[in-house]
N, C-alpha and C positions, 0 to 999 in steps of 0.2 A: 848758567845753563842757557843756550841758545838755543830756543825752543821756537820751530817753526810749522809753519803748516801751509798744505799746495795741493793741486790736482792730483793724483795717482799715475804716473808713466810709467806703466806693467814693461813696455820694453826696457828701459830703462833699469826698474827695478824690480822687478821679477826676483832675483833670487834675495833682493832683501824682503823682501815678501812670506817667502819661502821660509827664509831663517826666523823672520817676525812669528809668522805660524806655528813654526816648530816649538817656541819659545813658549807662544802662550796657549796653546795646544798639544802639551807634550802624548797623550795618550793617545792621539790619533797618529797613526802607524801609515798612512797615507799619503805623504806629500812629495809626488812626483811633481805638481803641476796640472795633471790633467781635469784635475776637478776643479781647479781655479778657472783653465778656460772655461772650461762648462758653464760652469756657474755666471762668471761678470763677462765672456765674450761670445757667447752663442744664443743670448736670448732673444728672441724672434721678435724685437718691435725694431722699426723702422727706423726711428731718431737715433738711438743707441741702444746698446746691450746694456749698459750699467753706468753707472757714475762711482767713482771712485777716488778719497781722500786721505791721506797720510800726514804723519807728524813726526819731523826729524829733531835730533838734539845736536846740530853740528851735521854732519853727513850720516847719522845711526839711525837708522828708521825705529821707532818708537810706537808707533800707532797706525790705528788703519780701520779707517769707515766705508762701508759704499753701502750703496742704494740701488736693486733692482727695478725697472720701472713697470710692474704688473700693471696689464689693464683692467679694468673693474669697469664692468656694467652701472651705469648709476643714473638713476631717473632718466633712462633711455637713451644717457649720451656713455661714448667711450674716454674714460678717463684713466690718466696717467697715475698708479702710485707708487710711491718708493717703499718698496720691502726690504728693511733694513737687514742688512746681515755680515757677516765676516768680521764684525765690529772688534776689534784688538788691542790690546798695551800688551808694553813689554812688561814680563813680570818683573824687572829690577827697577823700572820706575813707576810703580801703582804706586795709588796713595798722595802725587803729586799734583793733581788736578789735569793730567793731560788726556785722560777721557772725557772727561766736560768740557774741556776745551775745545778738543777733537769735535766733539757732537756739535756745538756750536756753529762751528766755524763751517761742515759738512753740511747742517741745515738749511746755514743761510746760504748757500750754495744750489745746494735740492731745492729753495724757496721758488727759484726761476725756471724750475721745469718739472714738478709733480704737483698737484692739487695736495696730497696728504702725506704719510710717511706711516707705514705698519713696522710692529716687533712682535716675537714671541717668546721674553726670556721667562726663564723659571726658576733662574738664582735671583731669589732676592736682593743680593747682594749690590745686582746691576741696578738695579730699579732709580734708587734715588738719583742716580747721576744722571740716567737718562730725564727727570722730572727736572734738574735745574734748566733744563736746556728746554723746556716747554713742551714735554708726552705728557700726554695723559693714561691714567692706567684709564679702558674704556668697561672691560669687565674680565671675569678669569674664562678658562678655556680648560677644565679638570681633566687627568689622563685617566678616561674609565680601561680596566683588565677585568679580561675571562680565564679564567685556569682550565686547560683542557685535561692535563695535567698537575703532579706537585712533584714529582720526580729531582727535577733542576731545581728548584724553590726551598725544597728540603738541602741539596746538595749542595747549595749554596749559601744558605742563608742556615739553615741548620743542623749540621751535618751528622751530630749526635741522636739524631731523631728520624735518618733518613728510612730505617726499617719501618718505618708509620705511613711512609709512601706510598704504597699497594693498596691499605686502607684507606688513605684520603682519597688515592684514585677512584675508589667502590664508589665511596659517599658521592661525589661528583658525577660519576653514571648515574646514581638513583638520583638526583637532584634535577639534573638536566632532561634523564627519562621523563621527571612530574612534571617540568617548565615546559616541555618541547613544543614548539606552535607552528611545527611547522607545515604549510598548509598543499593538502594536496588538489591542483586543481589544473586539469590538463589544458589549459589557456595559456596557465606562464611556465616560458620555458628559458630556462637556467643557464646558462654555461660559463665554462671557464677555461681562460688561453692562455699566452707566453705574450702574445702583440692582440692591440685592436685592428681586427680584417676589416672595419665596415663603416667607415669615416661617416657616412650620405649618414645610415640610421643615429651616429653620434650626433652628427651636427643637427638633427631633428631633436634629440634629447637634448642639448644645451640649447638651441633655442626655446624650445617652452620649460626647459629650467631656469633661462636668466630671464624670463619673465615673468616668475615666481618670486624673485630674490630682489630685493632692492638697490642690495648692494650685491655683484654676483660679480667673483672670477670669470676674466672670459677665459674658456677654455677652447679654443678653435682647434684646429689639426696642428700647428706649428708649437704650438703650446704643448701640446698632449706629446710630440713628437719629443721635442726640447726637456719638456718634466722628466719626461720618463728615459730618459737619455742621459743619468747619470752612470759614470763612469764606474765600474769597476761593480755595477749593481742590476739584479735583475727582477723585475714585478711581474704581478699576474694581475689578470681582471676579471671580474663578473661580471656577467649582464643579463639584466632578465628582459623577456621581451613580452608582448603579449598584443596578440595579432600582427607580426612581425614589425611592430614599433619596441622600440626601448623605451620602458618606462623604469628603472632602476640599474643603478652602475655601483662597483666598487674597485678600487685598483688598493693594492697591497705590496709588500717584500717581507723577507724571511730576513729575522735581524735577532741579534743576540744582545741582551739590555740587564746588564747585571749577571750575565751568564746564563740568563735563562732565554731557553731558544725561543723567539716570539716571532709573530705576524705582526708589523706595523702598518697598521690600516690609512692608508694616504686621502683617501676620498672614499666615500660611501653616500648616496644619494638617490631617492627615488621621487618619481612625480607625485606631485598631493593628490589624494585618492588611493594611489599604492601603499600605503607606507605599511598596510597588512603583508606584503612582499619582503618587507626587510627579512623577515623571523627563515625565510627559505636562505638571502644571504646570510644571512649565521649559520645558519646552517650545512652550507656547503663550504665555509671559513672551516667549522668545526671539522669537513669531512676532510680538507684538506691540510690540517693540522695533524691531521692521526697517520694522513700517509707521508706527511716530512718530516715528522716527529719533533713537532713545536708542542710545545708546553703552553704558550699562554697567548691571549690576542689582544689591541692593546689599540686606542685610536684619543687622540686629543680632541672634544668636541665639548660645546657651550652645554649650561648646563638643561635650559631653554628645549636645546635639539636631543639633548640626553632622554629630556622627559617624552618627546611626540618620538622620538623613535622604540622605546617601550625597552631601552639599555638594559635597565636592573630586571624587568620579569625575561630576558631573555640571556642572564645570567650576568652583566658586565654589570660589576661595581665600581666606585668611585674612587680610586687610588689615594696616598696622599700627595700625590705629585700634581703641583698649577702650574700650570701655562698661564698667563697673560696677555691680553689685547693692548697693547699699546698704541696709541696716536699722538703724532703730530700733525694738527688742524693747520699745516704752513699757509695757505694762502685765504684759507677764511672763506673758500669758493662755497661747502654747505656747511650748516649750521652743526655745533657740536651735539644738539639733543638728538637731533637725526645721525652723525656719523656716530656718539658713544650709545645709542640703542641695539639692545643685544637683539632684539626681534628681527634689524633690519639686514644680517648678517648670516651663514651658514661659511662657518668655518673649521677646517681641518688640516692638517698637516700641507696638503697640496698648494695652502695658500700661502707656507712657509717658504721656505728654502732645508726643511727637513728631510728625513731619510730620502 
């Protein structure tokens, strides 16, 4: 077996890329291409869009790694990391080490141009191969769900039961009736859009948000432009303002996860001091569920940020589904008690390369 590994030349190989995807990705129905540029050739830094590495057996593409390089706020400087993602083998050759290999070989590569390396698998499955190769797992990232709904949940999951629908819905108004906290107070005002109109008041909100966060996404205009700029999908936002500053944001999509219609919450974030604001974004999540008729909402968040945002009294439980923070410490630039500290982090989907 003549097993080899090299840079990624998408002109080149593009369509064994394609086929590799298909291969180990069979249930995503998606692969024209256009979300691969997206993703590894439009992303807004300077140096490059991506890095990218493969693994042939003779001329059969076999594998396939690459590394976004988000930049992250961190004790006041702008730093490079690789968000690892699109990570692949063929399913006819798992099992033979050429995903450790792959990672290897990919890392010490990333070694010479990102400070660290992020993941967020939730098959276990992956986990150990990624660990020979030197990740660490840093902490989990739990997927809390709200049922606005049980409609889909019954129809899915238990179809023989689905006449108990109607009544789980009641129980659920009366539940949420006694929880509801949400606050009326004609200072903060609400809304909600298709695009962000008003970049000047954003960039005021991420700057005294990444001054907040130790370790913080930068989210600038090119970023926000580029995220939310995946192909063939479309988001909404919240923003509350209060005395025409933004002191809270949330960006979302309408996404169906098991068959059931859900909201997958990308970012949710308010200033310290607001965080009584969140219970109105629920709020208006919750109103906007009833008119697209989503069943359930649904965001991956530490469990740290579960607790100060007030998750469980505002109805979201903790699923059984983990996400994971993974690191690679590649160049050793800060120390691991500081980068595996869940405190010094706020992370959610947006930090991914998810929905």
């Amino acid at each position: 077996m003549n097993l080899h590994y090299s840079p990624f030349e998408y002109k080149k190989g593009l369509e064994d890329y394609l086929e590799l995807f298909k291969n180990a990705f069979p249930e995503v129905t998606d692969n024209s291409g256009d979300a691969y540029f997206w993703q590894m050739h439009s992303y807004p830094n300077e140096k490059t869009h991506s890095y990218e590495y493969s693994a042939h057996i003779d001329n059969l593409m076999v594998g396939y790694y690459a590394a976004i390089p988000y930049r992250y706020n961190i004790k006041n400087e702008t730093v490079d990391v690789g968000m690892v993602c699109g990570v692949m083998t063929s399913s006819h050759y798992r099992g033979k080490g050429i995903f450790t290999k792959l990672g290897a070989y990919s890392l010490q590569n990333l070694k010479q141009n990102v400070s660290f390396t992020t993941g967020y698998p939730i098959r276990k499955e992956v986990i150990p191969g990624h660990l020979k190769v030197g990740w660490k797992i840093a902490f989990q990232l739990p997927l809390y769900m709200k049922f606005v709904r049980t409609n889909s949940l019954f129809r899915t999951k238990a179809k023989f039961l689905l006449f108990l629908a109607p009544v789980a819905n009641i129980i659920l108004r009366i539940i949420f009736f006694l929880i509801k906290t949400k606050i009326k107070n004609n200072q903060y005002h609400i809304s909600v859009s298709n695009h962000i109109s008003d970049f000047r008041k954003m960039e005021k909100f991420e700057s005294n948000w990444v001054n907040s966060i130790p370790i913080s996404l930068i989210r600038d205009e090119k970023f926000i432009k580029w995220r939310y700029g995946r192909p063939g999908a479309s988001y909404k936002f919240i923003t509350v303002q209060k005395e025409d500053e933004v002191i809270g944001f949330c960006s979302y999509r309408k996404i169906i996860k098991e068959g059931v219609p859900s909201f997958g919450i990308m970012d949710l974030r308010v200033l310290d001091n607001n965080v009584v604001v969140l219970s109105n974004i629920f709020y208006s999540l919750e109103q906007q569920a009833k008119k697209e008729n989503v069943d359930a909402l649904m965001l991956m968040i530490s469990k740290s940020y579960a607790k100060k945002y007030n998750l469980r009294k505002n109805g979201y439980l903790k699923s059984p589904y983990k996400f994971s923070l993974i690191i690679n410490n590649l160049q050793q630039r800060f120390n691991d008690n500081f980068l595996y500290d869940e405190s010094n982090w706020h992370l959610m989907w947006v930090d991914s390369d998810d929905l």
